[in-house]
C-alpha positions in Angstrom: 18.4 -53.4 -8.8 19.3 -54.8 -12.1 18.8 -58.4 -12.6 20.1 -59.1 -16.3 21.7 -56.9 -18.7 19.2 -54.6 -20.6 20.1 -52.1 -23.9 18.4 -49.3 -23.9 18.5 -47.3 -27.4 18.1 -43.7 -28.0 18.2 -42.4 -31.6 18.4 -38.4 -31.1 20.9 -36.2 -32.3 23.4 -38.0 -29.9 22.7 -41.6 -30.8 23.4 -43.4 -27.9 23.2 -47.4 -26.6 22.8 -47.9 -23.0 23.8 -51.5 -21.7 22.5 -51.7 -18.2 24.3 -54.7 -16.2 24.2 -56.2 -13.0 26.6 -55.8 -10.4 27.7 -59.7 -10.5 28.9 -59.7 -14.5 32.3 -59.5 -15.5 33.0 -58.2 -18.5 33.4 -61.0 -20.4 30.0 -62.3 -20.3 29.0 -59.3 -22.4 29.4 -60.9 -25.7 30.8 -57.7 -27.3 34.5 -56.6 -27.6 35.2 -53.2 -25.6 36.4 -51.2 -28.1 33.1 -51.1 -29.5 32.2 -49.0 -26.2 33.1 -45.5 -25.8 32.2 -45.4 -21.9 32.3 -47.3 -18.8 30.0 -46.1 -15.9 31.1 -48.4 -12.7 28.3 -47.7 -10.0 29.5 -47.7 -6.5 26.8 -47.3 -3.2 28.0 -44.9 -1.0 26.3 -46.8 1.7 27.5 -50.6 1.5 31.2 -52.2 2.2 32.8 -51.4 -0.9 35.9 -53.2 -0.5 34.7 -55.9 -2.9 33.2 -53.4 -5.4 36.4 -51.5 -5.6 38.0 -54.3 -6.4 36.3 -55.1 -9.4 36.1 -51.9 -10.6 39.8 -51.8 -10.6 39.6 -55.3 -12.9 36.9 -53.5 -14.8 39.6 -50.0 -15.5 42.4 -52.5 -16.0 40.6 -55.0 -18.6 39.1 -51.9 -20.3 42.1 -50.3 -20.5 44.0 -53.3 -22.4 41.3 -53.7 -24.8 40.1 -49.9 -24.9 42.7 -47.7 -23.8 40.3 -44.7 -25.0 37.3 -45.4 -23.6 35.6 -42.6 -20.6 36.1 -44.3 -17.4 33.4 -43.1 -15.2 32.4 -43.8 -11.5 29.1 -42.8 -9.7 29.5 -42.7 -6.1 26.1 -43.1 -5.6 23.3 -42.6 -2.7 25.2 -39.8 -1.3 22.1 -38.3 0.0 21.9 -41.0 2.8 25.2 -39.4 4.8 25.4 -36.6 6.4 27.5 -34.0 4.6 31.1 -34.7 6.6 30.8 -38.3 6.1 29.8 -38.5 2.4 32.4 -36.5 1.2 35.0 -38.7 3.6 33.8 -41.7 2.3 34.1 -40.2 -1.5 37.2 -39.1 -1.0 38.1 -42.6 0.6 36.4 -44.7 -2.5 38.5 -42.4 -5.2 42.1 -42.5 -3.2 41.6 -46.4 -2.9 40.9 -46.7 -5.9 43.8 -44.5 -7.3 46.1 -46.4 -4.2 45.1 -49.5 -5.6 45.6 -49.2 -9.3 48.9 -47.8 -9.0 50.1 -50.1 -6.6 49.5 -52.7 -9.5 51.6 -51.2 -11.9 52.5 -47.1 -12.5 51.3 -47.5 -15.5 47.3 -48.2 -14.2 48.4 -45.0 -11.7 48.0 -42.9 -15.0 45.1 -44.0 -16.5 42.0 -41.1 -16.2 39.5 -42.0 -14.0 36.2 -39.7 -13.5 34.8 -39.8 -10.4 31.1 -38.3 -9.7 29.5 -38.1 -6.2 25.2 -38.7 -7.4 22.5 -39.2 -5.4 18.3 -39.2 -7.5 17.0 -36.9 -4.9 19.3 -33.7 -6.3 21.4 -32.4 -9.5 23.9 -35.0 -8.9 22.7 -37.3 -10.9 21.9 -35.3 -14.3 25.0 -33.8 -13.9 27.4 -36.6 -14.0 25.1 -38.2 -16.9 25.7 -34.5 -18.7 29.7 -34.9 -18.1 30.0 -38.3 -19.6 27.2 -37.4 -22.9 29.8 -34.2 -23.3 32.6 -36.3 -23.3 31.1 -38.8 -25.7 30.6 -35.3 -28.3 33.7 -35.4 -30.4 32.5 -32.3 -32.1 31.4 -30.1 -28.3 32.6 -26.8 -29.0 31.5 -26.4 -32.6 27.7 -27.2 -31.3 28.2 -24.7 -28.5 29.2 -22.1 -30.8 26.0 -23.3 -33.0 23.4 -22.8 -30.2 25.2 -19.6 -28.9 24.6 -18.1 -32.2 20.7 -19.4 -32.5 20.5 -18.0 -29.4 21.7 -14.7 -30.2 19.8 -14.7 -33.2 16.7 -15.8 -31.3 17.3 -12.8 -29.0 17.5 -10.5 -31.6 14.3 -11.5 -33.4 12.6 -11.5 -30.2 13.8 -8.2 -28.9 12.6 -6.9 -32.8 9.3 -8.6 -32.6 8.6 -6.7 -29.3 10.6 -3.1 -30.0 
């Protein structure tokens, strides 16, 4: 459980800055202006009452929106694991539609904004995955690495095929 909020810096090819934040923040207390962020990962547990989580997420989506109208939106529904396979993806399905319900009952205008939600659990995939989605979203320049390391691996095959011929 996170306690305070703790950065976390990674300088590889995808430079990234990770501000880890407890669940009792608001945004506010950050003491940096949103559109300085590029994502928002809100963190949902499966497993508790998430009436009053839901409800701040949708202050979260709505404040970031204001301030940031392009940043990733991202939610983990997280500890999936714990449920039994009808009843996790109920309660998924359950967390996103009130989400969605509640948003647009505020204005239309919050019914449209792009929400990503990701069903994660540590003890599978999940997890990595959603991580992967939201790193890919964050690479403006995607498809012109994909091409890159489809032709080193191409080339790679080739040599290797030659080396071995």
């Amino acid at each position: 459980m996170t306690t305070r909020i703790t950065r976390h810096t990674y300088d590889t090819a995808i430079p990234l800055e990770i501000w880890d934040c407890p669940g009792n923040i608001n945004l506010e207390s950050l003491d940096a202006p949103l559109n300085q962020f590029s994502s928002l990962i809100f963190v949902i547990d499966i497993q508790d009452l998430y009436q009053q989580p839901i409800e701040k997420l949708v202050d979260y989506v709505i404040t970031a929106y204001h301030e940031n109208p392009n940043m990733n939106l991202e939610v983990f529904v997280h500890k999936g694991d714990a449920l039994a396979e009808d009843y996790k993806y109920e309660n998924f399905s359950h967390i996103q539609s009130r989400v969605l319900d509640e948003l647009a009952d505020i204005s239309t205008e919050y019914g449209q904004i792009m929400l990503n939600f990701h069903l994660t659990s540590i003890y599978d995939h999940s997890l990595r995955e959603a991580f992967s989605k939201v790193l890919q979203r964050l690479v403006y320049f995607l498809g012109n690495y994909e091409d890159l390391i489809n032709v080193f691996c191409a080339v790679q095959f080739f040599v290797y095929q030659d080396i071995f011929m």
